[in-house]
DOZADREN-602505 format. One line per 8 residues: number of its first residue (from 1); their letters; for each residue x, y, z of C-alpha. Coordinates in Angstrom, 3 decimals, always signed. Example, Ala and Ser with C-alpha at 12.3 -4.5 7.8 and 13.67 -1.06 7.14 Angstrom:
# residues 2
1> AS> +12.300 -4.500 +7.800 ~ +13.670 -1.060 +7.140
***
This chain:
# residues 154
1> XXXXXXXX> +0.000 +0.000 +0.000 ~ +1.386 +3.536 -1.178 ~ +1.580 +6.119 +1.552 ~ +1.002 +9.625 +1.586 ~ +4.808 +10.626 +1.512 ~ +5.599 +8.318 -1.405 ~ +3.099 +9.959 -3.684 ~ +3.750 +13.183 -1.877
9> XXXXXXXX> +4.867 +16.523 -4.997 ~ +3.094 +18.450 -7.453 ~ +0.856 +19.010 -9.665 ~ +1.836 +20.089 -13.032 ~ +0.331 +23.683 -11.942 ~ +2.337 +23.941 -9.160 ~ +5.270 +22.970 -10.595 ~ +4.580 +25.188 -13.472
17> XXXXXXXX> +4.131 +28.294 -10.159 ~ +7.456 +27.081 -9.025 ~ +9.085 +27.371 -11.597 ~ +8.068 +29.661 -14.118 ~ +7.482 +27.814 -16.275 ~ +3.802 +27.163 -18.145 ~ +1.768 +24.065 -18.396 ~ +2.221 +23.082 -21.938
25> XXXXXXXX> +5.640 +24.146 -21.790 ~ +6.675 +21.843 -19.391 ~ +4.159 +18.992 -20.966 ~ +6.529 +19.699 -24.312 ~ +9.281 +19.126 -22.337 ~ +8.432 +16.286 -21.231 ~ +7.162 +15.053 -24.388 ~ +10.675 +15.408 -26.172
33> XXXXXXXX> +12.538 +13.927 -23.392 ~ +14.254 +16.933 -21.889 ~ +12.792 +16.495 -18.480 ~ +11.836 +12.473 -17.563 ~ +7.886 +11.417 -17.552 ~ +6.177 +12.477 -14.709 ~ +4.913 +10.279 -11.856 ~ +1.605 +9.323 -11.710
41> XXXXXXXX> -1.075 +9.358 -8.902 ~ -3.661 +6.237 -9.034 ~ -6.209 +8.656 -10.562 ~ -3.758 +8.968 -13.447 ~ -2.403 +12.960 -13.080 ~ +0.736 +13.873 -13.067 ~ +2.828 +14.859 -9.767 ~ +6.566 +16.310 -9.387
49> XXXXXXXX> +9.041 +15.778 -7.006 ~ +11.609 +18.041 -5.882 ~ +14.300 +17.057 -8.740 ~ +11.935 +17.958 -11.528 ~ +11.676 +20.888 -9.902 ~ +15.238 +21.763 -10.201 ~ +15.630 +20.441 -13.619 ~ +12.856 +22.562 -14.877
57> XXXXXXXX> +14.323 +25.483 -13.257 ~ +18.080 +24.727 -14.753 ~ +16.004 +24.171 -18.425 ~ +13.874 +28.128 -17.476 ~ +17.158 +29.611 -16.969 ~ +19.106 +28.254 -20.015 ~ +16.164 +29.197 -22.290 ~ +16.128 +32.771 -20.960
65> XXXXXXXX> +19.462 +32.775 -21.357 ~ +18.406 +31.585 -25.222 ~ +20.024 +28.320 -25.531 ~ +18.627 +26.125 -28.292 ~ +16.818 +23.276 -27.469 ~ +19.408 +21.255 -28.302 ~ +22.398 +23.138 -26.351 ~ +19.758 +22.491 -23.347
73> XXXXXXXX> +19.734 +19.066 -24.033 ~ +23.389 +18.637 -23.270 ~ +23.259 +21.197 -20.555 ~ +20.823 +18.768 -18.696 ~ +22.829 +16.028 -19.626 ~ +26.282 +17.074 -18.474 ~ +24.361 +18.479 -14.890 ~ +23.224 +15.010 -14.447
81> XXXXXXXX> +26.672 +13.508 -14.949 ~ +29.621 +13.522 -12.621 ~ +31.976 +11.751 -15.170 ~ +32.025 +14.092 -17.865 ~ +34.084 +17.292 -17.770 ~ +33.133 +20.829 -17.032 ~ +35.058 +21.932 -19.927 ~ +31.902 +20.310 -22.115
89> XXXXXXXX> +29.521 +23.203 -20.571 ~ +31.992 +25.980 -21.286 ~ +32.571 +24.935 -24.866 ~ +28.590 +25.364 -25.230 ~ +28.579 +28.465 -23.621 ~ +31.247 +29.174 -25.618 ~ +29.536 +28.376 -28.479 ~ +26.438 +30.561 -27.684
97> XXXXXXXX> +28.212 +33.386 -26.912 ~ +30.120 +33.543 -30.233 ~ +26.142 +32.937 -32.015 ~ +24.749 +35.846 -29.679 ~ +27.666 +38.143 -30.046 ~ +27.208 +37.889 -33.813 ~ +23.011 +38.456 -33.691 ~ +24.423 +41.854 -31.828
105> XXXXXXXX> +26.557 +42.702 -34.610 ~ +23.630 +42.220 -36.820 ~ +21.234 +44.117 -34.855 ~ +23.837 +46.462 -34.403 ~ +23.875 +47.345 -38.131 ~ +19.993 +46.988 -38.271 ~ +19.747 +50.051 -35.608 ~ +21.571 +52.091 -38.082
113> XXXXXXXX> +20.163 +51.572 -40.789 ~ +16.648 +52.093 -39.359 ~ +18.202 +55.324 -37.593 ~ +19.498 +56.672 -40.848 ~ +15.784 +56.071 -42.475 ~ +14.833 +57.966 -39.829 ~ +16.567 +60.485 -39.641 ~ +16.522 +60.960 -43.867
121> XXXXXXXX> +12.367 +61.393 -43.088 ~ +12.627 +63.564 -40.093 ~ +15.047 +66.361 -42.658 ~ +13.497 +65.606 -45.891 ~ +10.193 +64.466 -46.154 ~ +8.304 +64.073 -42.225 ~ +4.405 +65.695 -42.499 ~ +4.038 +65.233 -46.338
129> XXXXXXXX> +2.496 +62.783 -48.205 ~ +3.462 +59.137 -47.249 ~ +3.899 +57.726 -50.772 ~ +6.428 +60.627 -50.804 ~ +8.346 +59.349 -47.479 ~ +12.103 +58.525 -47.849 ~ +12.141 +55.675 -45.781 ~ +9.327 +53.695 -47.802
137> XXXXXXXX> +11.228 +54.881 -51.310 ~ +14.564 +53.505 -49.548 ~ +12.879 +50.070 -48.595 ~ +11.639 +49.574 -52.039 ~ +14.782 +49.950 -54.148 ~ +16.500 +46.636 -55.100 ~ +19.622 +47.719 -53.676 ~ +18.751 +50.028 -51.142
145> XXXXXXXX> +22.531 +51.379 -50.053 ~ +20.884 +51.923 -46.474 ~ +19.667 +48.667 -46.060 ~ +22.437 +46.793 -47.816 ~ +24.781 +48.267 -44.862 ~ +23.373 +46.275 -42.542 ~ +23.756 +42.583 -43.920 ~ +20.958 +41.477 -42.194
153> XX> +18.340 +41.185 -45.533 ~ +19.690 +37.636 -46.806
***
């Protein structure tokens, strides 16, 4: 006979309260094998225990941090293992970093660009007609020199 304390945990609401996370996020999660099935009570619904909680938290936190799914994948996988080297998790971060420092370089360029159409409307054209604005006659030319400069249009 099962006692209280073995089927003691959470629901899948109060898990998702814990730990930020939503419902169907953490039903995904589960679903692709990030974060092990849940336990079930005998009336079939899910419950939590305290390690699910902290793997769902490390999962919340690599996410925010914008990890693919797949970089949080081995992120769980080298937490739960005490043979393989920390050197694995730095090479990811590693990794990350040199994918996010590029989408800055990117957006970087974008922000001028958008700041030069800008400010071409604010001295040439702002308050007439719009089919006369600057920045809508620099987005449709083929090679717009303004938006060419930022390399982000591939």
């Amino acid at each position: 006979m099962k006692t209280l304390h073995a089927e003691a945990g959470w629901t899948i609401g109060a898990l998702a309260e814990r730990t930020g996370c939503n419902v169907p996020t953490i039903r995904y999660y589960e679903e692709i094998g990030l974060i092990p099935p849940a336990k079930r009570r005998p009336s079939g619904h899910r419950y939590y225990d305290a390690a699910a909680e902290e793997l769902l938290t490390l999962i919340r936190h690599c996410r925010e941090f914008g990890f693919p799914i797949e970089q949080v994948r081995e992120l769980v996988s080298l937490a739960r293992s005490d043979e393989r080297d920390c050197f694995e998790a730095k090479d990811i971060a590693q990794a990350h970093l040199t994918t996010v420092r590029a989408k800055l370089k990117e957006l970087r360029a974008l922000e001028r660009s958008l700041s030069r159409f800008v400010d071409s409307c604010s001295q040439m054209c702002a308050g007439g007609p719009a089919a006369q604005c600057t920045i809508l006659k620099d987005l449709s030319l083929t090679n717009s020199p303004t938006a060419a400069k930022t390399g982000c249009w591939r």
